[in-house]
PDB file with SEQRES, HELIX, SHEET and CRYST1 records, atoms N, CA, C and O in Angstrom:
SEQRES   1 A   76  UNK UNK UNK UNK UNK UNK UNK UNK UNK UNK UNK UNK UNK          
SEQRES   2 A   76  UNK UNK UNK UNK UNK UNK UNK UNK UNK UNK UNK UNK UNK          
SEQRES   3 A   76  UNK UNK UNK UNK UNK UNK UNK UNK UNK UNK UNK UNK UNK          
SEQRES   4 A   76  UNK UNK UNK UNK UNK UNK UNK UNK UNK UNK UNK UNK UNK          
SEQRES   5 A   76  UNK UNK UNK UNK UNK UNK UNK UNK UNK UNK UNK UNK UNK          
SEQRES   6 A   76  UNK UNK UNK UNK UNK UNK UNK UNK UNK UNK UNK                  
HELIX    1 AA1 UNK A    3  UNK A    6  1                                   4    
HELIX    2 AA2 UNK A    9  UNK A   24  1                                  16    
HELIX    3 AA3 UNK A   39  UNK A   41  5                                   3    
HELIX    4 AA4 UNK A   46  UNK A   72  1                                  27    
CRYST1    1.000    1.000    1.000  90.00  90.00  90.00 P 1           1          
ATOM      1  N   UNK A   1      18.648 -22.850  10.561  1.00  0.00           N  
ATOM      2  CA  UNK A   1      17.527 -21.947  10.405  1.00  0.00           C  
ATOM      3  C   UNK A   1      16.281 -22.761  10.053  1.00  0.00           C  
ATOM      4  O   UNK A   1      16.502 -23.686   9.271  1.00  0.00           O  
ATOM      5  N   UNK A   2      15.065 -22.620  10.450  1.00  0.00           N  
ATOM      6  CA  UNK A   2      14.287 -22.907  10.489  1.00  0.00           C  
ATOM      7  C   UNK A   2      13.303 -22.496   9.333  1.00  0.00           C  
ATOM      8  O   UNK A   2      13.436 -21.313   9.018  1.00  0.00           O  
ATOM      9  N   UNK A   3      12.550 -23.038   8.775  1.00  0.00           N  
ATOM     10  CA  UNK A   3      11.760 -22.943   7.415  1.00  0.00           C  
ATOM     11  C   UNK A   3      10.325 -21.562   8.166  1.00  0.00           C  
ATOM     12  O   UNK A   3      10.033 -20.602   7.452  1.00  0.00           O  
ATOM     13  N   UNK A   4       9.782 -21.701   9.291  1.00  0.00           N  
ATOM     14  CA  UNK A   4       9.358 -20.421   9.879  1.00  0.00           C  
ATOM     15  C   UNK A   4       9.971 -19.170   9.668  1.00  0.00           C  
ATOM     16  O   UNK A   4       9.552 -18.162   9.099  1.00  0.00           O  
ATOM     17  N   UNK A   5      11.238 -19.460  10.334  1.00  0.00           N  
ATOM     18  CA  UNK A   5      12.188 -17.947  10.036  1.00  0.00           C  
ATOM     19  C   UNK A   5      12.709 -17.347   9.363  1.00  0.00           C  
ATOM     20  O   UNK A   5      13.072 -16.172   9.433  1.00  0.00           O  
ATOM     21  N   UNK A   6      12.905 -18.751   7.954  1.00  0.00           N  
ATOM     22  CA  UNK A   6      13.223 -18.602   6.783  1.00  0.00           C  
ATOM     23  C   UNK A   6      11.912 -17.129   6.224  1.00  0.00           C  
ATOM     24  O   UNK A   6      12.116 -15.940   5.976  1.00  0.00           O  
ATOM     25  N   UNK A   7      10.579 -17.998   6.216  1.00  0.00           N  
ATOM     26  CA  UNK A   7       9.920 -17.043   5.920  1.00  0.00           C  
ATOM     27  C   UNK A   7       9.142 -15.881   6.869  1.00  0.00           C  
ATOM     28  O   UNK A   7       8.119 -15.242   6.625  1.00  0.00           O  
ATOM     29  N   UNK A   8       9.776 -15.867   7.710  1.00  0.00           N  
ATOM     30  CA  UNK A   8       9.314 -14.548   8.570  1.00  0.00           C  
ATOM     31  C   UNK A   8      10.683 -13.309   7.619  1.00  0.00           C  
ATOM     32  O   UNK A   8      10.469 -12.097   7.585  1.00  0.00           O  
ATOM     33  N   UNK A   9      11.791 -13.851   7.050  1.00  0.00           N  
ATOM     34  CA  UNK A   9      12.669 -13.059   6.427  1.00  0.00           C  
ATOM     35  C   UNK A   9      12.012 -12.520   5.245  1.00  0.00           C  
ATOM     36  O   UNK A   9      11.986 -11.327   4.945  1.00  0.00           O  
ATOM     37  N   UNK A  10      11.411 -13.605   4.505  1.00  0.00           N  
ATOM     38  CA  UNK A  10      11.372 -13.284   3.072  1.00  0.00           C  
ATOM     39  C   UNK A  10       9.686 -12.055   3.480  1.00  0.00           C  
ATOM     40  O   UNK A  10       9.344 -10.996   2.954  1.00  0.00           O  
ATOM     41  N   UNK A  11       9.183 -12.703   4.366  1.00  0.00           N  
ATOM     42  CA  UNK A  11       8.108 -11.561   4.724  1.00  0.00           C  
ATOM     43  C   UNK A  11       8.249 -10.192   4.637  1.00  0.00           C  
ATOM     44  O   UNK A  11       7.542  -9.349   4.084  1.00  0.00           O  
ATOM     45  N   UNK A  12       9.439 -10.085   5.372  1.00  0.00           N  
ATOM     46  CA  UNK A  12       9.746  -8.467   6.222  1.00  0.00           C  
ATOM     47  C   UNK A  12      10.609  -7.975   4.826  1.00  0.00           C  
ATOM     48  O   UNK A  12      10.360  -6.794   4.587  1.00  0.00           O  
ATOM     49  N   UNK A  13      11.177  -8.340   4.239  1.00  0.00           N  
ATOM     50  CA  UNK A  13      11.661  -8.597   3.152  1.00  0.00           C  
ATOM     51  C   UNK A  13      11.209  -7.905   1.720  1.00  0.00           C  
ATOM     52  O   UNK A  13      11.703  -7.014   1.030  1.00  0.00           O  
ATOM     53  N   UNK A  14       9.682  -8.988   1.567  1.00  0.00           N  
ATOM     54  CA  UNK A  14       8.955  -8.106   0.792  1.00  0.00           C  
ATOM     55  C   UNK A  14       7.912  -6.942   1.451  1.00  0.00           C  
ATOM     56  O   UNK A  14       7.305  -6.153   0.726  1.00  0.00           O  
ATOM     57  N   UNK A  15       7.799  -6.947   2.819  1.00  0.00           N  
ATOM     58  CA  UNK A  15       7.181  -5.648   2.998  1.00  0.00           C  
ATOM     59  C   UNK A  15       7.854  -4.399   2.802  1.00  0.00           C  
ATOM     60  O   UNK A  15       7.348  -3.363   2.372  1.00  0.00           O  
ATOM     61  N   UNK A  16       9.003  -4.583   3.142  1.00  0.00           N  
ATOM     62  CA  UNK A  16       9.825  -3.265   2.746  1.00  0.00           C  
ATOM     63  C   UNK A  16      10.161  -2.833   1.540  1.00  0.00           C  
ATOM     64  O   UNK A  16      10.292  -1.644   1.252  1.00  0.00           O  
ATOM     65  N   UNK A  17      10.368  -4.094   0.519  1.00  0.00           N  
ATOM     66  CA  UNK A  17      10.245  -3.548  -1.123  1.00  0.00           C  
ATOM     67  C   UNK A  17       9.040  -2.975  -1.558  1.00  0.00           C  
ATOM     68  O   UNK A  17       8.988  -2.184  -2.500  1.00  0.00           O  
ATOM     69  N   UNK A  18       8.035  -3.360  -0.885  1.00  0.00           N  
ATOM     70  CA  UNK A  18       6.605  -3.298  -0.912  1.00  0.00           C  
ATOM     71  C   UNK A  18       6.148  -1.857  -0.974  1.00  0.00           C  
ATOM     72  O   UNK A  18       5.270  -1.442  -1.730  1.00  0.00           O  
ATOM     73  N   UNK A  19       6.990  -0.971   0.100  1.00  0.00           N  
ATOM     74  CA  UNK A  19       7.087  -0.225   0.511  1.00  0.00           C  
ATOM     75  C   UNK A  19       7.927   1.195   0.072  1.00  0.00           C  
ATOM     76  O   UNK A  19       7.658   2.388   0.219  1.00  0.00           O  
ATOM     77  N   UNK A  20       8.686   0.717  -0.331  1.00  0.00           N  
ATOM     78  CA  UNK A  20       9.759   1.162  -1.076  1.00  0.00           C  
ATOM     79  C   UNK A  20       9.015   1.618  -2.823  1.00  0.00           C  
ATOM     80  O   UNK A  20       8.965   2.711  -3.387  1.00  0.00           O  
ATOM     81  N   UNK A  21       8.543   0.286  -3.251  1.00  0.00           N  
ATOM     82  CA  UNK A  21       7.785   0.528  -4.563  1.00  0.00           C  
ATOM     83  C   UNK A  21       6.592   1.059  -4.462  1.00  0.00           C  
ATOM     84  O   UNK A  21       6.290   1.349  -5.620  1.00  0.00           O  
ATOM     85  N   UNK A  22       6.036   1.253  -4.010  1.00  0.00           N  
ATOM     86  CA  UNK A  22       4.456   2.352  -3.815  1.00  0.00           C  
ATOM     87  C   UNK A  22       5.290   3.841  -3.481  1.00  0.00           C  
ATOM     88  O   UNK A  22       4.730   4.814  -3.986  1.00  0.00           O  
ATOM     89  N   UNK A  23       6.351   4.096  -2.824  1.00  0.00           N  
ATOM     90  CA  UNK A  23       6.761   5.304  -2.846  1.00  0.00           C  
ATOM     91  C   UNK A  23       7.227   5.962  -4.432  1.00  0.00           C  
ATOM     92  O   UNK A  23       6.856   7.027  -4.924  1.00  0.00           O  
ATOM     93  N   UNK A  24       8.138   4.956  -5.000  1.00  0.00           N  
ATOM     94  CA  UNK A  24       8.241   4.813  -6.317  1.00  0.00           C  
ATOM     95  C   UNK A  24       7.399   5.293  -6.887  1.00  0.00           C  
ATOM     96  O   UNK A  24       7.730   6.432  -7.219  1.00  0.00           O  
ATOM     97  N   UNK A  25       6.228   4.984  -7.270  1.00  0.00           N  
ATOM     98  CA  UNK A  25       4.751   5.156  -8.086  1.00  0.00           C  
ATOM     99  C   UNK A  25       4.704   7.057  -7.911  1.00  0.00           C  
ATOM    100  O   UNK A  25       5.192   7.629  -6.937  1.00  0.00           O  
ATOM    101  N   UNK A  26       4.262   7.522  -8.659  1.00  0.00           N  
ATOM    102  CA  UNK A  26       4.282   9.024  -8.876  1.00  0.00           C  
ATOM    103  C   UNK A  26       2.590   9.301  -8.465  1.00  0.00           C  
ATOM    104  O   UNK A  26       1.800   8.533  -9.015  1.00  0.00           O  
ATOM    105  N   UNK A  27       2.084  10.216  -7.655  1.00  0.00           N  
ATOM    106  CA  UNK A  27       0.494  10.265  -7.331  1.00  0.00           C  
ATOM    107  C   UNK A  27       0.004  10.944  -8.535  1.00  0.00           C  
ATOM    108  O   UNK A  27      -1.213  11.110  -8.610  1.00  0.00           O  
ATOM    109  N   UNK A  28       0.807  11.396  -9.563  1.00  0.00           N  
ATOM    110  CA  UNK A  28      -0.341  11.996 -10.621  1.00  0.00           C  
ATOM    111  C   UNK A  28       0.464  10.885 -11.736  1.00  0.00           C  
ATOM    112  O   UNK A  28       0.723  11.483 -12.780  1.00  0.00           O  
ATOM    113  N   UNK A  29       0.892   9.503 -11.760  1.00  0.00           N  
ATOM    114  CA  UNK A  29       0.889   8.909 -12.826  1.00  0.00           C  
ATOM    115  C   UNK A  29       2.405   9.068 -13.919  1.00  0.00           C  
ATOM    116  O   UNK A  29       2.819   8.212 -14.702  1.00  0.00           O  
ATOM    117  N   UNK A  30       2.805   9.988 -13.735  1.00  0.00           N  
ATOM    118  CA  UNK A  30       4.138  10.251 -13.841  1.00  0.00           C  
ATOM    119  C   UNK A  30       5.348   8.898 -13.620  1.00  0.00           C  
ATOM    120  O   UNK A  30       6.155   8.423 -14.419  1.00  0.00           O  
ATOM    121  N   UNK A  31       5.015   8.521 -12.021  1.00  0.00           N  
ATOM    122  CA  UNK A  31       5.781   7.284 -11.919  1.00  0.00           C  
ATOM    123  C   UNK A  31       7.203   7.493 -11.920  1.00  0.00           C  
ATOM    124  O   UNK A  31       7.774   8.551 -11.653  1.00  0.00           O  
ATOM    125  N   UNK A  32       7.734   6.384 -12.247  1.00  0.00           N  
ATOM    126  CA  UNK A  32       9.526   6.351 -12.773  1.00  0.00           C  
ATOM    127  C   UNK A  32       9.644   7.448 -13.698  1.00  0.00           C  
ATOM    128  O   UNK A  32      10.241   8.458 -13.324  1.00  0.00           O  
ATOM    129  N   UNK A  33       9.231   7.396 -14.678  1.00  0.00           N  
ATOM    130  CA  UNK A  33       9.174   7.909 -16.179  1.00  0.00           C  
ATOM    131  C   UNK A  33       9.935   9.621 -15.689  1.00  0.00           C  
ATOM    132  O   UNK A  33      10.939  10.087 -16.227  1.00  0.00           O  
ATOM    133  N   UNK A  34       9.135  10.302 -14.563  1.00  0.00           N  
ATOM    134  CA  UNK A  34       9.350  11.828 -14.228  1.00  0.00           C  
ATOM    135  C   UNK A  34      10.926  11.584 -13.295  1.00  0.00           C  
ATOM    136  O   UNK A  34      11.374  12.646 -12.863  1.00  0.00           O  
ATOM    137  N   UNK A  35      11.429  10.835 -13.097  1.00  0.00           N  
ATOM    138  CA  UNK A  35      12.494  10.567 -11.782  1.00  0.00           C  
ATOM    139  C   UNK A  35      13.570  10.793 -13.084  1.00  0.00           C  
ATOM    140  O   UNK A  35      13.132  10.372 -14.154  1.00  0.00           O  
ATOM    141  N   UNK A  36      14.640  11.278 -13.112  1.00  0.00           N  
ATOM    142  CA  UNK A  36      15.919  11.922 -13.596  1.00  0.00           C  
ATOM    143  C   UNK A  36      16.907  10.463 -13.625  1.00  0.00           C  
ATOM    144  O   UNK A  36      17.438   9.897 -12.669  1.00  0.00           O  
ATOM    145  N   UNK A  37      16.937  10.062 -15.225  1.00  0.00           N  
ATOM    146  CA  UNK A  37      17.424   8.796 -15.327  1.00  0.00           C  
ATOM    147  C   UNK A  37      17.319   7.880 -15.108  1.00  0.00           C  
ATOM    148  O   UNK A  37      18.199   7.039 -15.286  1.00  0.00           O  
ATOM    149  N   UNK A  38      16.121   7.640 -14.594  1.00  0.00           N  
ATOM    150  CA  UNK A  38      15.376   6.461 -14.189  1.00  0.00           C  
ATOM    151  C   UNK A  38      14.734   6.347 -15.575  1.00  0.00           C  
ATOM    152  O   UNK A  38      14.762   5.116 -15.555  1.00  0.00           O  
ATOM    153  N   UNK A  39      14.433   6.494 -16.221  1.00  0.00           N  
ATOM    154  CA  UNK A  39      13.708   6.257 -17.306  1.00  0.00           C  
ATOM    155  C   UNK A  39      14.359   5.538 -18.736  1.00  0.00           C  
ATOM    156  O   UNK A  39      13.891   4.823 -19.623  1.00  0.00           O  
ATOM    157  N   UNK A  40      16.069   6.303 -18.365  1.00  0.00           N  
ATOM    158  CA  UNK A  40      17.045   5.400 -20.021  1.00  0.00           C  
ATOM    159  C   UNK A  40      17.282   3.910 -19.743  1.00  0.00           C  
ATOM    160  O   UNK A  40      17.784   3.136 -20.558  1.00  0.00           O  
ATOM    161  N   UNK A  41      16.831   3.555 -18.393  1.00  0.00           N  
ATOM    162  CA  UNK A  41      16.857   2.086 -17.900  1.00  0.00           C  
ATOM    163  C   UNK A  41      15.941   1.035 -18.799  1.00  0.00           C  
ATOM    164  O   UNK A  41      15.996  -0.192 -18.886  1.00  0.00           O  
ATOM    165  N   UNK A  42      15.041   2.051 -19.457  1.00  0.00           N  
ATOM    166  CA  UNK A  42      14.067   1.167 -20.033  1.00  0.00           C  
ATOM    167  C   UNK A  42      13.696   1.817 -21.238  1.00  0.00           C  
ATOM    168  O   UNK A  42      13.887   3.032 -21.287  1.00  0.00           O  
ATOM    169  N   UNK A  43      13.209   1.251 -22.205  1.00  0.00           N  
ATOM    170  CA  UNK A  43      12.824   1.821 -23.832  1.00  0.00           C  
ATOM    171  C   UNK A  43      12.130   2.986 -23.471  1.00  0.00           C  
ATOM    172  O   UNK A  43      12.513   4.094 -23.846  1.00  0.00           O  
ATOM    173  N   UNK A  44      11.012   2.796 -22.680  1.00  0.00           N  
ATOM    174  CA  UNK A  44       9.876   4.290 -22.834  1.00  0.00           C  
ATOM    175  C   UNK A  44      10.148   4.232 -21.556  1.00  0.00           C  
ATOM    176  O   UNK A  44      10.923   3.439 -21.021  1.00  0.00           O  
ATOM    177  N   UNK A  45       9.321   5.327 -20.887  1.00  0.00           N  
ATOM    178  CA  UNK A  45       8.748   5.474 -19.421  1.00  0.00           C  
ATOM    179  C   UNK A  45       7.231   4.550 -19.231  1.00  0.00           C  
ATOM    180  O   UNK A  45       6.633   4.283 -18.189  1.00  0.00           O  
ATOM    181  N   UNK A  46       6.878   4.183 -20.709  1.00  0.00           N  
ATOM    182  CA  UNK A  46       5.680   3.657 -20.002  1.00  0.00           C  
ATOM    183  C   UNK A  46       5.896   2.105 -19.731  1.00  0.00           C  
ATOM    184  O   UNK A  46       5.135   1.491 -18.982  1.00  0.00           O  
ATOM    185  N   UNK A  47       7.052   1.450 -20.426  1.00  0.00           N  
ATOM    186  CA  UNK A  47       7.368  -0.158 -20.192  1.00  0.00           C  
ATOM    187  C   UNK A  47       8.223   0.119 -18.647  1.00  0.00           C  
ATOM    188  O   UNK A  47       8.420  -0.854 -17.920  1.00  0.00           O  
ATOM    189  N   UNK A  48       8.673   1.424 -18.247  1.00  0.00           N  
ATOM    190  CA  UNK A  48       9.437   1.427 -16.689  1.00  0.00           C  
ATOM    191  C   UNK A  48       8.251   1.278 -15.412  1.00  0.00           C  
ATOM    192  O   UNK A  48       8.369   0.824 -14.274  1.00  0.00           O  
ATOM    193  N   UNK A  49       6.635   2.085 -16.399  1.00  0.00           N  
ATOM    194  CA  UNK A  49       5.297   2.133 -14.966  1.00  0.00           C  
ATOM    195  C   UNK A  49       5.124   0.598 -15.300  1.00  0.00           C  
ATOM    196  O   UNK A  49       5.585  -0.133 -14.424  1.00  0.00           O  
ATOM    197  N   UNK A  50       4.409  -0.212 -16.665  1.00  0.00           N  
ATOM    198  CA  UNK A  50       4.439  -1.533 -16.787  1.00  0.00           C  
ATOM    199  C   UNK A  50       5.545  -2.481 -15.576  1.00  0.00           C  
ATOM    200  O   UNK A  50       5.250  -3.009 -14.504  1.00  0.00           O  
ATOM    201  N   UNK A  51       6.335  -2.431 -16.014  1.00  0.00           N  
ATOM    202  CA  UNK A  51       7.185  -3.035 -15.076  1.00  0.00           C  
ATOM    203  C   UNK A  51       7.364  -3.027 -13.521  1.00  0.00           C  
ATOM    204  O   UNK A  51       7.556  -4.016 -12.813  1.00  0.00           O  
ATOM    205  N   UNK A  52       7.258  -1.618 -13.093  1.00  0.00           N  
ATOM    206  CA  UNK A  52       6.719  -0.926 -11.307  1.00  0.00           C  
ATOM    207  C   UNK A  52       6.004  -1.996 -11.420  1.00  0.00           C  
ATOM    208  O   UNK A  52       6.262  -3.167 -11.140  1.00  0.00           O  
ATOM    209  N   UNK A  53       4.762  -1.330 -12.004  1.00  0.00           N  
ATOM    210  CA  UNK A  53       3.402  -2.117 -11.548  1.00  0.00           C  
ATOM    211  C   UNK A  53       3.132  -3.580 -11.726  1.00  0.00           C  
ATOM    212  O   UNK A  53       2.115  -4.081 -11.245  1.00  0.00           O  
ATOM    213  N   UNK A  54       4.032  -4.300 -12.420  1.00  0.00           N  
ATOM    214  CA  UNK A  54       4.061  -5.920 -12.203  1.00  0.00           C  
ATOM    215  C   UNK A  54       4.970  -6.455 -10.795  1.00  0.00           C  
ATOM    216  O   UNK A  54       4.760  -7.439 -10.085  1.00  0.00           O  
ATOM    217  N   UNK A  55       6.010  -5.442 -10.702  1.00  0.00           N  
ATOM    218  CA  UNK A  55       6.914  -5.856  -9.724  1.00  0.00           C  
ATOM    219  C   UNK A  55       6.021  -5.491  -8.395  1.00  0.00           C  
ATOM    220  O   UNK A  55       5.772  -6.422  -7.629  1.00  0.00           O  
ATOM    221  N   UNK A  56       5.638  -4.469  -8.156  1.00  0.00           N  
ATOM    222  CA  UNK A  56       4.388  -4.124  -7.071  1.00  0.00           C  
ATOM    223  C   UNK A  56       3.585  -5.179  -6.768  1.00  0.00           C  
ATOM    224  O   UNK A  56       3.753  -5.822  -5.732  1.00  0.00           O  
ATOM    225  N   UNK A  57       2.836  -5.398  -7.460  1.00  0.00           N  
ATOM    226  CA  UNK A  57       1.422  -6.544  -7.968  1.00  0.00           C  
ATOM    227  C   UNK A  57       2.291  -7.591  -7.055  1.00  0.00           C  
ATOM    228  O   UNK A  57       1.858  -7.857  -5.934  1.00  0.00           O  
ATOM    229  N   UNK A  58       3.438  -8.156  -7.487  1.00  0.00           N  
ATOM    230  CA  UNK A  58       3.583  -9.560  -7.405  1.00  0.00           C  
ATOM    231  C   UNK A  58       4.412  -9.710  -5.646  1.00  0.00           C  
ATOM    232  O   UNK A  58       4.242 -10.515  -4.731  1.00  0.00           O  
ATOM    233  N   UNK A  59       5.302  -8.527  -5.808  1.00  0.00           N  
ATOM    234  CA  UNK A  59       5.235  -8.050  -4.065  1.00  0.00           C  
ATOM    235  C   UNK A  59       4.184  -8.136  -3.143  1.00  0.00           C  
ATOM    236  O   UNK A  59       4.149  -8.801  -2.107  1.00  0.00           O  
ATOM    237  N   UNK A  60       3.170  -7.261  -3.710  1.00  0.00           N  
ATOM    238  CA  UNK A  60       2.253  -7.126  -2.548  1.00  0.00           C  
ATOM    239  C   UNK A  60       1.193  -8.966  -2.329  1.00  0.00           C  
ATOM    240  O   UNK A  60       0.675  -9.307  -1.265  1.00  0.00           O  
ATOM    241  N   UNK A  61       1.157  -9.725  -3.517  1.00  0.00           N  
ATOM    242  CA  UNK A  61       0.923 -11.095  -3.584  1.00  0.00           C  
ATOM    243  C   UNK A  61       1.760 -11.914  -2.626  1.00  0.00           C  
ATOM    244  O   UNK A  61       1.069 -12.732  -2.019  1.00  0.00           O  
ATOM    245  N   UNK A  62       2.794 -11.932  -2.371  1.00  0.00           N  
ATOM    246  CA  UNK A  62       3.817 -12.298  -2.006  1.00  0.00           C  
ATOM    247  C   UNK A  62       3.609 -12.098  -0.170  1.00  0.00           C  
ATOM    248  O   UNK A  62       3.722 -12.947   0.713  1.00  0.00           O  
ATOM    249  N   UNK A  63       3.288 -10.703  -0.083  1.00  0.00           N  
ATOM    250  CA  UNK A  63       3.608 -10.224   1.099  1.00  0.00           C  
ATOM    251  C   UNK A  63       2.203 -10.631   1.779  1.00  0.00           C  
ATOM    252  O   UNK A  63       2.160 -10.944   2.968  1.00  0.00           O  
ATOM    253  N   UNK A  64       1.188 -10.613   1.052  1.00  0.00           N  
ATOM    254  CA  UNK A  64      -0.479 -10.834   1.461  1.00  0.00           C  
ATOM    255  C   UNK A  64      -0.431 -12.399   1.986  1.00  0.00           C  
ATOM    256  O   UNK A  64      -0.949 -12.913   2.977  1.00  0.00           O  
ATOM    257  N   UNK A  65       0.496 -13.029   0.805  1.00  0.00           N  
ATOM    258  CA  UNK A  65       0.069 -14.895   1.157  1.00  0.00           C  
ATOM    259  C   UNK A  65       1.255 -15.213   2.375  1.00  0.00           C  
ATOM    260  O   UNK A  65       1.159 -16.182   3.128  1.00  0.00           O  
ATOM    261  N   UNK A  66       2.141 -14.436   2.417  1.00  0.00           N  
ATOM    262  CA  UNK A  66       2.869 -15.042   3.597  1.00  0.00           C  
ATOM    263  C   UNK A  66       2.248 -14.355   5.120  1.00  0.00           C  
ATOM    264  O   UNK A  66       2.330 -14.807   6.262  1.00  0.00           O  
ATOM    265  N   UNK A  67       1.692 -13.252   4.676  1.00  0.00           N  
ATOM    266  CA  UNK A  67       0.769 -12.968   6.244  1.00  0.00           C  
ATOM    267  C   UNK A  67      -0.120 -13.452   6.716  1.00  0.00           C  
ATOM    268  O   UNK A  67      -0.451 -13.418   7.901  1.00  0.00           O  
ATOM    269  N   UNK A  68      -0.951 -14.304   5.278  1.00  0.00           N  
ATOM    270  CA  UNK A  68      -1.870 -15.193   6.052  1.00  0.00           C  
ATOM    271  C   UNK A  68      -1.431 -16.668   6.550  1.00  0.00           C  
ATOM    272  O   UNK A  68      -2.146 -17.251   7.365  1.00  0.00           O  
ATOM    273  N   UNK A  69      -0.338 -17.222   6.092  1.00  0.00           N  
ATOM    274  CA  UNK A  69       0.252 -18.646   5.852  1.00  0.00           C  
ATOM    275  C   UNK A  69       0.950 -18.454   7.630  1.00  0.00           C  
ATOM    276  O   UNK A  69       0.735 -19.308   8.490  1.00  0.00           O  
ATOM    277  N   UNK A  70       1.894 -17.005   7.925  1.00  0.00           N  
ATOM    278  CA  UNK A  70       2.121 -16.644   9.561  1.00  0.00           C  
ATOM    279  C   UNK A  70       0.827 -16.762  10.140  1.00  0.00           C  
ATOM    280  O   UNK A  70       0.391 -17.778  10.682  1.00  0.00           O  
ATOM    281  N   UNK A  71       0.295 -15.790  10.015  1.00  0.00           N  
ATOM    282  CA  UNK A  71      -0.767 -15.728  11.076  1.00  0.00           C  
ATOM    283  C   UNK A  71      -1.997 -16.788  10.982  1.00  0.00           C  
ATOM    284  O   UNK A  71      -2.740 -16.505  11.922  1.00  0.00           O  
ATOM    285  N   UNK A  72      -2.405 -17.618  10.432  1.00  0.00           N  
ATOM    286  CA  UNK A  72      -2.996 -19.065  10.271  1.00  0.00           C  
ATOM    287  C   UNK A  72      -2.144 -19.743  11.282  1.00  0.00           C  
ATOM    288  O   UNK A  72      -2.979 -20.468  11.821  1.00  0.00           O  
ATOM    289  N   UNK A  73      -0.928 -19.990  11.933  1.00  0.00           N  
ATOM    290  CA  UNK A  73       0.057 -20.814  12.227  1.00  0.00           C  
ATOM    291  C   UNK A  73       0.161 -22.251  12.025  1.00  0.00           C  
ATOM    292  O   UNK A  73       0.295 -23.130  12.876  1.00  0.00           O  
ATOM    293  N   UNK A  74       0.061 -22.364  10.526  1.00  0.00           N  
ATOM    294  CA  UNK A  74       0.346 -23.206   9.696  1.00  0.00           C  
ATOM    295  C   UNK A  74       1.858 -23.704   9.479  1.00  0.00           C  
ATOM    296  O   UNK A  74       2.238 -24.748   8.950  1.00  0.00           O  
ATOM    297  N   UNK A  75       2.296 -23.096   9.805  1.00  0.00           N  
ATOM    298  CA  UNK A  75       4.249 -23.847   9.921  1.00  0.00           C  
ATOM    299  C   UNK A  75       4.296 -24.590  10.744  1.00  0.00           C  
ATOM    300  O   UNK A  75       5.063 -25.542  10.595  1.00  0.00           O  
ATOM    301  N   UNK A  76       3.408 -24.472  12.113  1.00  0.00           N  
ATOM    302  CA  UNK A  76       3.938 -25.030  13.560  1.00  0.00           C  
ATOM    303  C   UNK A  76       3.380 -26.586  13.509  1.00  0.00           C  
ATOM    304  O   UNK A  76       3.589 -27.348  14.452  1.00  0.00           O  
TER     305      UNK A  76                                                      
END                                                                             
């Protein structure tokens, strides 16, 4: 496997967690915290949005620098 395809994986990879976690996120702020047992996972509901929202953040970082690092075609 090739270090390209390696990260064309980890790309598609984090777009779909990416994706997955913005559905997560509640539109009035609610978040995890309102989801049925999602919440005893963590002390409060507000260290479960803290946590979304770092894991989000660092996804969508993730997913931004490998789309430009592909499409630059900087591997080749």
């Amino acid at each position: 496997m090739k270090i390209d395809q390696l990260i064309q994986i980890i790309w598609a990879a984090s777009g779909v967690l990416l994706v997955i976690l913005v559905l997560l996120h509640s539109p009035k702020g609610d978040g995890i915290g309102a989801m049925v047992g999602q919440a005893q996972l963590f002390t409060s509901a507000k260290t479960a949005e803290k946590t979304l929202n770092r894991v989000t953040w660092t996804s969508s970082i993730i997913f931004i620098s490998l789309t430009i690092i592909l499409s630059g075609g900087w591997l080749n």
